[in-house]
C-alpha positions, -999 to +999 in steps of 0.1 A: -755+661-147-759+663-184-721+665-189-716+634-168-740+617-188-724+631-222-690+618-208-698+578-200-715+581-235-686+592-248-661+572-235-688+544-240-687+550-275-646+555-275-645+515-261-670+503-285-650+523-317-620+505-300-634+470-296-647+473-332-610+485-349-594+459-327-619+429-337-616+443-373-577+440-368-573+410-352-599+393-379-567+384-396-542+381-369-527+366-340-540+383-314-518+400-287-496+383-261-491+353-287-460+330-284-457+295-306-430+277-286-406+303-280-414+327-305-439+357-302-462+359-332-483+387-320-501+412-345-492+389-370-511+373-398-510+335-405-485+336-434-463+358-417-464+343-382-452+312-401-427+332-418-409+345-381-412+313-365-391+295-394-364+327-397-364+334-360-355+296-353-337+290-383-309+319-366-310+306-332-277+297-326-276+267-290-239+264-272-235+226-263-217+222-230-199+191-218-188+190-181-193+230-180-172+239-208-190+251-243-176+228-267-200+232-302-222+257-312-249+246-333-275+270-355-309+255-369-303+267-406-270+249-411-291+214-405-309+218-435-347+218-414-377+210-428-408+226-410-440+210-409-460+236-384-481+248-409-513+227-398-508+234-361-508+269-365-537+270-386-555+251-362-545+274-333-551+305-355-585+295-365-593+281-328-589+319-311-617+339-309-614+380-321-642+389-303-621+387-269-596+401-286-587+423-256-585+398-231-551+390-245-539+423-234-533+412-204-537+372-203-509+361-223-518+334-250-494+305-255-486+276-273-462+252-252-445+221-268-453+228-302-421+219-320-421+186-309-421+162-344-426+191-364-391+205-372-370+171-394-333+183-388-308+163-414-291+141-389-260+137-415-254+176-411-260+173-375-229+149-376-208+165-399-213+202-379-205+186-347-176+164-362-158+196-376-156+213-341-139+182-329-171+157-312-161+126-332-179+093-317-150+073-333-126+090-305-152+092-279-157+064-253-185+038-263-212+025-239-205-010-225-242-032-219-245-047-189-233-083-196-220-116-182-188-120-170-163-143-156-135-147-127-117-177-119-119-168-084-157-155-082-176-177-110-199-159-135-214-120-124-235-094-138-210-063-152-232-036-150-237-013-176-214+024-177-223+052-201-198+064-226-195+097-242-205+088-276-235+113-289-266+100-298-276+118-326-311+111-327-315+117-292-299+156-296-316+163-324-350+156-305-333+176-279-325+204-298-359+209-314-371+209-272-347+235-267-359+258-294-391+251-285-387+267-252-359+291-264-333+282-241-296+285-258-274+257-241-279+222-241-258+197-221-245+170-244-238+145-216-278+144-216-277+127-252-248+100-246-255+068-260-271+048-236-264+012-232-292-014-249-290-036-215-291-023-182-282-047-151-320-054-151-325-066-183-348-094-185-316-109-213-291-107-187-312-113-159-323-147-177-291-158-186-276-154-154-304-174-136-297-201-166-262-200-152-271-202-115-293-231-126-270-254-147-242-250-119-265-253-084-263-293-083-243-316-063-217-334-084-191-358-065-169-377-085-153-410-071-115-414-083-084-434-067-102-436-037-116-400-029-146-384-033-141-348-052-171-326-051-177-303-086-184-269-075-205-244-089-176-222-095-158-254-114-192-258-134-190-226-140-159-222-155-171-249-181-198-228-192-200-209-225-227-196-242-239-205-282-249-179-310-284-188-300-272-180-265-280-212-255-258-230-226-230-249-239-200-271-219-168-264-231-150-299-238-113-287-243-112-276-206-136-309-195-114-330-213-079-311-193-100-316-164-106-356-167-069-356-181-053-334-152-073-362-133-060-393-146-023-379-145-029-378-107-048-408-099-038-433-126-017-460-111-010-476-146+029-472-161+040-461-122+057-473-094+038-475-060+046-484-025+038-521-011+040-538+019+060-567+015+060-601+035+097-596+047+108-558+038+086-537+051+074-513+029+094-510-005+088-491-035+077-511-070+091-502-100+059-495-128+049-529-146+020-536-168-004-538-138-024-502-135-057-484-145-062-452-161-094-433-167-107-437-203-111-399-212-135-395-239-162-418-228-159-401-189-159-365-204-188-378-228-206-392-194-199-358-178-212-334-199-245-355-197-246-351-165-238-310-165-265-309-192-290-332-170-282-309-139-293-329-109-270-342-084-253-371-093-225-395-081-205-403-108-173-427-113-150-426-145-150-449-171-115-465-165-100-493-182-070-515-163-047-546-167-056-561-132-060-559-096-089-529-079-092-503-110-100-467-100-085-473-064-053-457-048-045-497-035-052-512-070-030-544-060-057-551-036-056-578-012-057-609-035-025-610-052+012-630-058+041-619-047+077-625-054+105-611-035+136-619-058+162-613-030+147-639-006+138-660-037+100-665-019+065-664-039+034-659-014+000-664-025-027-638-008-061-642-010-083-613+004-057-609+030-046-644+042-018-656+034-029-690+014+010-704+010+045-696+006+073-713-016+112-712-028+115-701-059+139-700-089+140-668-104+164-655-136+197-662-134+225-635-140+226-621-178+186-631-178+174-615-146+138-616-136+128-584-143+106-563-112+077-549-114+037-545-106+020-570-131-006-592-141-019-624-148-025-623-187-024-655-193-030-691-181-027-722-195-026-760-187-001-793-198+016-774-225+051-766-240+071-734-237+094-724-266+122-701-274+155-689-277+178-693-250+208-663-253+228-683-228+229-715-249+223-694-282+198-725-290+159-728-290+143-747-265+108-763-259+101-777-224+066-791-213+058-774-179+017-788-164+008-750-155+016-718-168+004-682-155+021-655-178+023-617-161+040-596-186+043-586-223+081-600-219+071-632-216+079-637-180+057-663-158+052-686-133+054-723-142+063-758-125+101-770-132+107-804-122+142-807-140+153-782-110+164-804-086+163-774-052+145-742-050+159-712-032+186-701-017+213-691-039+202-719-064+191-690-091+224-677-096+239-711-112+208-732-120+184-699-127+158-693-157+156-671-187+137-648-163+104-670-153+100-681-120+105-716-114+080-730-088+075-765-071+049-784-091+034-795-057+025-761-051+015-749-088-020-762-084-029-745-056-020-711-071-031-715-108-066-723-084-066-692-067-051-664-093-073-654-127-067-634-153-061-597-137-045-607-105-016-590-094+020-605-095+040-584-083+079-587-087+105-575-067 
């Protein structure tokens, strides 16, 4: 019994002379089981714990892989580090406790994510390491931002963003500090690409695309030569361009080809056009000075006030003309004068109804009446019209009581009472210097009904 009892006593006293060299040696030191980040600092006083973490991690050597092939190798030391631990450790070394020093023998003590911030690695090294074993962002893919685009077919749509394979250099750095930190030795470098600085939800692209959705989501009908063409979204869209202030802005140059594009369809002025004559049927009119055209600045001007305004609108073009309906396919209308040359007849319509009819005498040979649509420009009572006649190489003044001018060639419609017959084949003996000689009986009548604009038109 008294050698049992010697024996706990003794090996009492063995633990205790244990426990009291292991306190006294761990006064100073990291106790057992000890790892900051990767690196084991057990047994090891402060300075020299400090001391193995910098070499240890200075000669770690990390492989950088790219699609599964090693294509750098990068070691800590050549990235001229600066270390700034020194307060962490102390702070972990003074917060263990010797006196359960021996706990650590079996419970391992350590420090996770403690690199993080406190290793600065020169991020022009980092580049110049990596550029001489051949990752050179110049040859390397960029990012592309998710952005705004355009199709003539599709209107405006969101291009999403794609990753390149340009290295963000920050972003490994920070990632190779992690990797020491938990002592792996490869890092993927696809995880430290560039990213893009807008996704497909980014509130910029996401805006200006609504702002685009917005400025092109109205009804917009324009009435021209008779038809009623609707804007479309996708035409409004095409206009669209955006300002340095990224600030929605209608492009004018391709307005203004739109409006012209427009006119050089509809336009009747300076072209010939298909009328429906008293005794020929339909027959084809060669271009005169009757016509309108659309007034382009003033109706793009109008327009992009109306894109800007953005509500729906029904909108005609600002059109200037000579005579007759402007901005209609029909612009001769129904109230008009017309002169068929070959039957030497003038007809007076008035919205449709034929008012009256006459023999004429038109231009004779070597003077012919010129054809054409034309207008009334001028109208004038009891006065004289002078001249020079080519067929009697003399000048001439005769006093006519009504005179309705309808071209810039000084052609007209007057009375002629030294004509003693009208019609018939009388305009090829007895004929004018290219006016048409009318009945005075009937002059009143149509210097009554016509005005300045009405159609005259000559065939």
């Amino acid at each position: 019994m008294k050698k049992i009892i010697k024996a706990i006593l003794g090996s009492i006293f063995v633990v205790l002379a244990l426990y009291v060299v292991g306190l006294a040696y761990y006064s100073d030191k990291f106790v057992a089981n000890t790892h900051f980040g990767s690196v084991d600092i057990s047994h090891l006083s402060l300075e020299d714990a400090q001391k193995k973490i910098e070499e240890d991690l200075s000669n770690r050597k990390i492989s950088l892989t790219e699609k599964g092939d090693v294509v750098a190798t990068l070691q800590l030391s050549d990235l001229q580090p600066k270390f700034s631990f020194e307060s962490n450790l102390n702070q972990y070394f003074n917060h263990q406790d010797p006196l359960f020093w021996f706990s650590n023998l079996v419970e391992a003590n350590e420090y996770q994510n403690v690199l993080s911030n406190q290793i600065q690695i020169d991020r022009q090294e980092l580049v110049n390491t990596l550029e001489e074993q051949g990752i050179v962002n110049a040859d390397r893919t960029q990012s592309e931002n998710a952005h705004i685009a355009y199709k003539e077919n599709e209107g405006f749509y969101i291009n999403s963003s794609t990753v390149g394979e340009q290295v963000d250099f920050d972003h490994l750095a920070e990632d190779l500090v992690n990797h020491l930190d938990t002592g792996d030795i490869q890092l993927e470098i696809e995880d430290s690409y560039l990213q893009p600085e807008m996704e497909d939800d980014s509130k910029r692209v996401v805006d200006m695309f609504s702002k685009i959705k917005t400025a092109s989501s109205f009804e917009y009908i324009l009435e021209v030569g008779g038809d009623e063409l609707i804007i479309t979204p996708s035409q409004i869209e095409a206009w669209i361009y955006f300002d340095a202030n990224n600030q929605i802005v209608f492009d004018r140059e391709s307005i203004t080809e739109f409006v012209y594009d427009l006119n050089e369809k509809y336009s009747t002025y300076n072209k010939e056009r298909q009328f429906e004559s008293t005794l020929q049927g339909t027959i084809t009119i060669p271009a005169g000075i009757l016509g309108w055209a659309i007034d382009i600045e003033p109706t793009v001007d109008l327009m992009i006030e109306d894109l800007i305004a953005g509500v729906d609108v029904r909108r005609e073009p600002v059109v200037y003309n000579t005579g007759g309906v402007p901005n209609s396919a029909n612009d001769i209308g129904t109230s008009y004068v017309e002169i068929d040359l070959a039957n030497q007849m003038l007809y007076l319509y008035n919205e449709g109804e034929l008012i009256l009819s006459t023999n004429i005498v038109s231009g004779q040979t070597g003077t012919e009446t010129v054809p054409g649509a034309n207008a009334v420009i001028e109208m004038l009572r009891d006065t004289k019209l002078t001249g020079y006649s080519p067929r009697t190489e003399d000048d001439y003044e005769v006093p006519v009581s009504y005179w309705i001018r309808f071209d810039y060639i000084d052609q007209g419609i007057h009375d002629a009472t030294w004509q003693w017959a009208f019609g018939g084949d009388v305009y090829t003996y007895s004929g004018s210097l290219g006016c048409i000689n009318t009945p005075l009986e009937y002059m009143g009548t149509i210097y009554e009904y016509v005005n300045y604009g009405t159609p005259v038109i000559v065939y």
